[in-house]
LOTOR-839525 format. One line per field, with one value per atom (N, C-alpha, C): residue in one letter; atom name; x negated, y, z negated. Coordinates in Angstrom, 2 decimals, padded with zeros to 5 digits. Layout:
% residues N
rest <- (A|...)
atom <- (CA|...)
east <- (X|...)
north <- (Y|...)
up <- (Z|...)
***
This chain:
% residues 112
rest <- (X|X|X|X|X|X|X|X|X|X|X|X|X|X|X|X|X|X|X|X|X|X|X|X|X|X|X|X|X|X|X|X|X|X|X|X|X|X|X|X|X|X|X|X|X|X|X|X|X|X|X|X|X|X|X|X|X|X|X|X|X|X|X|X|X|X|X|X|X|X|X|X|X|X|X|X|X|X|X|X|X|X|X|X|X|X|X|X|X|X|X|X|X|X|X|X|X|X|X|X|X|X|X|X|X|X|X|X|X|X|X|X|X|X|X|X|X|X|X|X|X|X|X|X|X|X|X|X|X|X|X|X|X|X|X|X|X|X|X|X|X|X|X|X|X|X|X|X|X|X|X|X|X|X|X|X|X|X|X|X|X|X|X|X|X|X|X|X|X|X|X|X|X|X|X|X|X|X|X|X|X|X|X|X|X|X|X|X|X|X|X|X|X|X|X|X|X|X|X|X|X|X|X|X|X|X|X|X|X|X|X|X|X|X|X|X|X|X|X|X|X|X|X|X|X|X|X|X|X|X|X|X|X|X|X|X|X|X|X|X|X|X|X|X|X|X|X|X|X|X|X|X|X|X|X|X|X|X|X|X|X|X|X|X|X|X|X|X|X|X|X|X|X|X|X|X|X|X|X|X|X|X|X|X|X|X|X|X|X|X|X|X|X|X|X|X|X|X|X|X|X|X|X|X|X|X|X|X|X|X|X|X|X|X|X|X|X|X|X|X|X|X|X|X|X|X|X|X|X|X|X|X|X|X|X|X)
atom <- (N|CA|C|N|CA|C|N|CA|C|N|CA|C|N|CA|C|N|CA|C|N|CA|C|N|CA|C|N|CA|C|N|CA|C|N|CA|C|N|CA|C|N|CA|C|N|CA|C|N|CA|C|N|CA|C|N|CA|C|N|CA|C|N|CA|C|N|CA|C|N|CA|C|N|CA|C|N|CA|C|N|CA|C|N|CA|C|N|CA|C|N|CA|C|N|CA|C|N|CA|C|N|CA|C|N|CA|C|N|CA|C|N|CA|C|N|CA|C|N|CA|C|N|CA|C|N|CA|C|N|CA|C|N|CA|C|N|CA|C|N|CA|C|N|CA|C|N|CA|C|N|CA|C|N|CA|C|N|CA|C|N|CA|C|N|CA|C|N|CA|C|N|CA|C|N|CA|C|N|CA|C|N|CA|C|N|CA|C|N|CA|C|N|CA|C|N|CA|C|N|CA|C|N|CA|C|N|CA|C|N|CA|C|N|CA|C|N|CA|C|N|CA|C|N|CA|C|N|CA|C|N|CA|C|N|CA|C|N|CA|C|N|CA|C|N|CA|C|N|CA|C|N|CA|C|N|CA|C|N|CA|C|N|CA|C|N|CA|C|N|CA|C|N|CA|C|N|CA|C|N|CA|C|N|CA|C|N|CA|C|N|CA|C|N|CA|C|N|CA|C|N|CA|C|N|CA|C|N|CA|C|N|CA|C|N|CA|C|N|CA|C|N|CA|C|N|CA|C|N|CA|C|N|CA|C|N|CA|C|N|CA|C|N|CA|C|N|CA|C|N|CA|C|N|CA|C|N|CA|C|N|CA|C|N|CA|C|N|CA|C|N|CA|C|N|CA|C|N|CA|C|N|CA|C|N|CA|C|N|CA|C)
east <- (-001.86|-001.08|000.38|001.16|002.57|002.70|001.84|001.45|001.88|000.90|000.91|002.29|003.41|004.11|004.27|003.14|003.35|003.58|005.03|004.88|004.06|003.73|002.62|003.62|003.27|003.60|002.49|002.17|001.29|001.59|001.25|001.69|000.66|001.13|000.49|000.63|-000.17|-000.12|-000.02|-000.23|-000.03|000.55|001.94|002.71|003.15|003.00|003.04|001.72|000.87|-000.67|-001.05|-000.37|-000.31|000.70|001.76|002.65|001.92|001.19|000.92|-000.16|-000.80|-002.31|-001.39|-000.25|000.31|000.62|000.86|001.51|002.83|002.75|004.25|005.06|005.58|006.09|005.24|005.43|004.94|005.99|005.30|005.90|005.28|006.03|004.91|005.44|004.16|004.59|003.54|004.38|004.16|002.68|001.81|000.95|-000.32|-001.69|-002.66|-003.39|-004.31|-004.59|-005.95|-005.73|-006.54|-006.37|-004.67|-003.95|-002.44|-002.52|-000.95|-000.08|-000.87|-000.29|000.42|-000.40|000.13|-001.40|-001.27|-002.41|-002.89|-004.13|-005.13|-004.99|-004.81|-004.48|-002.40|-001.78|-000.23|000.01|-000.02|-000.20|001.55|002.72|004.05|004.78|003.96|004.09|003.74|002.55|001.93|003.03|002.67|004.12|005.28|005.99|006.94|006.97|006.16|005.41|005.40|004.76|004.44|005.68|006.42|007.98|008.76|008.87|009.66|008.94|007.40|007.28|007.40|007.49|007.92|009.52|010.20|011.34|012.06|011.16|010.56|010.54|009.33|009.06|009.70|010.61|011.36|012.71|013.08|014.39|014.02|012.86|012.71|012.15|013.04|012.68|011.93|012.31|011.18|010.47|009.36|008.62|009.19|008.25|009.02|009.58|009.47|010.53|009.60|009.74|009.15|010.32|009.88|010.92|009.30|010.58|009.76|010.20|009.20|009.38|009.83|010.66|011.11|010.58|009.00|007.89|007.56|007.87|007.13|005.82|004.20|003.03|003.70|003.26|003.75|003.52|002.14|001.85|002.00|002.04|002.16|001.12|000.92|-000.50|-001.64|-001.28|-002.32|-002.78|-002.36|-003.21|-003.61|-003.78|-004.47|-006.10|-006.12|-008.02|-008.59|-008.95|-009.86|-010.89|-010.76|-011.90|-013.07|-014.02|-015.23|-015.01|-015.40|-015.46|-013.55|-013.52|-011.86|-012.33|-011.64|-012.02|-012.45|-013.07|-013.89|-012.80|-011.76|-010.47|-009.82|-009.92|-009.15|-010.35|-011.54|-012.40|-012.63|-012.38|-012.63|-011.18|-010.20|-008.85|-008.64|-009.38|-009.46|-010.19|-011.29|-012.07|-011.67|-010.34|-010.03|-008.69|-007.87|-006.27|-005.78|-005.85|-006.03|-005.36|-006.27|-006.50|-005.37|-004.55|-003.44|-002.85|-002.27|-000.81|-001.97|-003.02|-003.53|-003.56|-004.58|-004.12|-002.51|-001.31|-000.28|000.33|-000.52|000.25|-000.82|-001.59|-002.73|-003.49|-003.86|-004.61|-005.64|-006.76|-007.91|-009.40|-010.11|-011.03|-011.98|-012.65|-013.16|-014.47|-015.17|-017.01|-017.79|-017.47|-018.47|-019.68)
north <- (-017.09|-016.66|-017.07|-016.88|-016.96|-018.73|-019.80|-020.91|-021.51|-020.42|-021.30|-020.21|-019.55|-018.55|-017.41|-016.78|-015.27|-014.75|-013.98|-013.37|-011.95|-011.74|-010.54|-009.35|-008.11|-007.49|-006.35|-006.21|-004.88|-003.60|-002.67|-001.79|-001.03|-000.69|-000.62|000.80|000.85|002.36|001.71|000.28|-000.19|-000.76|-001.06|-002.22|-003.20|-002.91|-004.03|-005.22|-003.93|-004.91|-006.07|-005.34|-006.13|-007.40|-007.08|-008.21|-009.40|-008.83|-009.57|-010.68|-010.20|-010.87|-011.67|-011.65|-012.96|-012.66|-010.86|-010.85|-011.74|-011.66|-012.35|-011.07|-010.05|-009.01|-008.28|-006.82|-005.76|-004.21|-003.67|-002.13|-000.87|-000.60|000.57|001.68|002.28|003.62|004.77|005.83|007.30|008.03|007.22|007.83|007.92|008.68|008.49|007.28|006.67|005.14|005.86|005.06|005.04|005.98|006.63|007.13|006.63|005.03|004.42|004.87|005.53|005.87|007.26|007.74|009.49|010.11|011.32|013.30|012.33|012.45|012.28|013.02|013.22|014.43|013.98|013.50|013.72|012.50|012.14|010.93|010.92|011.81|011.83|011.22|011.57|011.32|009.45|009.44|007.92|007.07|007.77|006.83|006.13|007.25|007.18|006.04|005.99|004.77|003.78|003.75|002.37|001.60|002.63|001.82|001.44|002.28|001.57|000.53|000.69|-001.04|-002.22|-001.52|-003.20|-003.40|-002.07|-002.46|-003.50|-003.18|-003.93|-005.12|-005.45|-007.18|-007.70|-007.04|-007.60|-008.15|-007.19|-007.28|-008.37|-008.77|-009.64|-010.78|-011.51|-012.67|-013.64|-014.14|-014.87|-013.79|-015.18|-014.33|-013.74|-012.91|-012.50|-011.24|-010.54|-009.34|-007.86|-006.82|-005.73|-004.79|-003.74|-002.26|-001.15|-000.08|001.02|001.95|002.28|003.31|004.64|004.92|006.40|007.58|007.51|008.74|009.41|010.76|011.36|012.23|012.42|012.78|014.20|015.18|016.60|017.24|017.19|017.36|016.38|017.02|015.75|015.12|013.48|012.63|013.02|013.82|014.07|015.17|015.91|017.41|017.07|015.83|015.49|015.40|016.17|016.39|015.31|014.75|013.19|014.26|013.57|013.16|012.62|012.88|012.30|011.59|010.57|009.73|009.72|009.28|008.23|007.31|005.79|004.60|003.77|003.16|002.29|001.97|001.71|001.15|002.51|003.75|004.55|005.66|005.15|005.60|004.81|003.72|002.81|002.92|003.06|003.59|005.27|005.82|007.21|007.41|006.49|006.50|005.40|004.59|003.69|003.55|004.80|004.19|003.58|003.09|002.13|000.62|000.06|-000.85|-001.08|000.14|000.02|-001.00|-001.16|-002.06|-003.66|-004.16|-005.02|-005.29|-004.43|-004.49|-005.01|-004.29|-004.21|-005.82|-006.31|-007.54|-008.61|-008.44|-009.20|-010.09|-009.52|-010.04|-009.41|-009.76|-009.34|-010.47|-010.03|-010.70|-011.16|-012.15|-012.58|-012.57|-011.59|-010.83|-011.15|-012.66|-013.33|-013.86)
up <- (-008.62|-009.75|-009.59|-008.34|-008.19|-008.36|-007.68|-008.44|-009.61|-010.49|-012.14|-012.90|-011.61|-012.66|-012.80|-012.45|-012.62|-011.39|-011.25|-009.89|-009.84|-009.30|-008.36|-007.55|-007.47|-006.68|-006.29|-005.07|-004.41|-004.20|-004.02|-004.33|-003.07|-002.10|-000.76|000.06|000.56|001.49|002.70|002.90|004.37|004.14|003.59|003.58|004.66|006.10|006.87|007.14|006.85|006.60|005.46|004.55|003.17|002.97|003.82|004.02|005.00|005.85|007.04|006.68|005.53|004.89|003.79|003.49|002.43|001.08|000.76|-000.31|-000.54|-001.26|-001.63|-001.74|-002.46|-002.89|-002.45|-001.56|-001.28|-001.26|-002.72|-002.60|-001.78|-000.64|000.35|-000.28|-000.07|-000.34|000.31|000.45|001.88|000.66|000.60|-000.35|000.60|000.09|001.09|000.83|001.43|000.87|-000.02|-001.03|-002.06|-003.67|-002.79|-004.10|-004.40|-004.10|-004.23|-005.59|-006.10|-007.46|-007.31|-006.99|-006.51|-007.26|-006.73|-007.38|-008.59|-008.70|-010.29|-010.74|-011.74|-012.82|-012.74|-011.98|-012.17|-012.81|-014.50|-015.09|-015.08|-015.27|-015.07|-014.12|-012.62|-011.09|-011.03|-011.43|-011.14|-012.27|-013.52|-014.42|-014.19|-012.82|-012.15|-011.08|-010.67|-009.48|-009.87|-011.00|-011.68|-012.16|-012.83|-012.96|-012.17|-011.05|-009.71|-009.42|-009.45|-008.58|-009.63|-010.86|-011.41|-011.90|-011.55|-011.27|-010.06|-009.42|-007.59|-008.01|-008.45|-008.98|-009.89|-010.86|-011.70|-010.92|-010.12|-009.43|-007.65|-007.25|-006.18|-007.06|-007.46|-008.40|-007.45|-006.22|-005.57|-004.33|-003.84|-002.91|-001.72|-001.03|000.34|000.54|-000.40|-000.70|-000.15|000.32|000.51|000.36|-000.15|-000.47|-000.34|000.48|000.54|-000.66|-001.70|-002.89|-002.33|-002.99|-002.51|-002.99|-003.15|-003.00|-002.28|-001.92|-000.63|-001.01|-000.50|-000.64|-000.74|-001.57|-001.32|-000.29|000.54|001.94|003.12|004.34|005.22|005.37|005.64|005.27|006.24|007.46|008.14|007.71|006.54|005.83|004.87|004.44|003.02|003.08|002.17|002.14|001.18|001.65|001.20|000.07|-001.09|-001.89|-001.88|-001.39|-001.13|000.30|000.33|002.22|001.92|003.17|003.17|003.12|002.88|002.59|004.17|003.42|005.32|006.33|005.57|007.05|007.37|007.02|007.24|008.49|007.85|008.95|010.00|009.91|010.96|011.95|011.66|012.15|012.83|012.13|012.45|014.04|013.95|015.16|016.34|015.84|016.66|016.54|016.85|016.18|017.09|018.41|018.89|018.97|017.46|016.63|015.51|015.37|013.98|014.17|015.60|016.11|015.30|016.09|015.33|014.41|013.43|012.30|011.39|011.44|011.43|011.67|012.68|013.02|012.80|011.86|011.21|012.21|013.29|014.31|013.72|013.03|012.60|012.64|014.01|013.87|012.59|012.55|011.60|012.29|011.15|011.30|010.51|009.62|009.20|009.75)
***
């Protein structure tokens, strides 16, 4: 996309991970992964999100750029009660934190 023109921006709960895999623009934010937006049901809260990060991508006109959004989770992220499973990397991290620093620095085997 950034290619034919359109710049891109992510919008990340791992933002060093997300940088590390080749976003171009990455907005992190202190959210739990799989609610970069913020609370379901807080359509005010996520509204809010959504405009900073394309205030984000409007204002990092080329690639390369990362900003941390200034959202904080209302609880601290280790008291957040998951919705159904947590997502596969957050369980796979949970049982191996270990592994973050990797991750983080995009040393990620390939399990094809």
């Amino acid at each position: 996309m950034e290619a034919a023109g359109l710049s891109t921006v992510a919008l990340s709960t791992l933002p060093d991970f997300t940088r590390s895999v080749g976003a171009p623009r990455v907005a992190g934010i202190l959210h739990p992964m799989g609610q970069p937006l913020g609370a379901p049901g807080n359509a005010e809260g996520q509204r809010e999100v959504l405009k900073a990060t394309l205030r984000f991508l409007d204002a990092a006109r080329s690639p390369g750029g990362m900003v941390r959004l200034p959202f904080d989770w209302p609880v601290p992220l280790h008291r957040v009660k998951w919705h159904g499973d947590p997502p596969p990397i957050a369980r796979h991290l949970i049982l191996r934190p270990w592994l973050f620093p990797r991750l983080v620095s995009g040393d990620i085997p390939d399990h094809r």
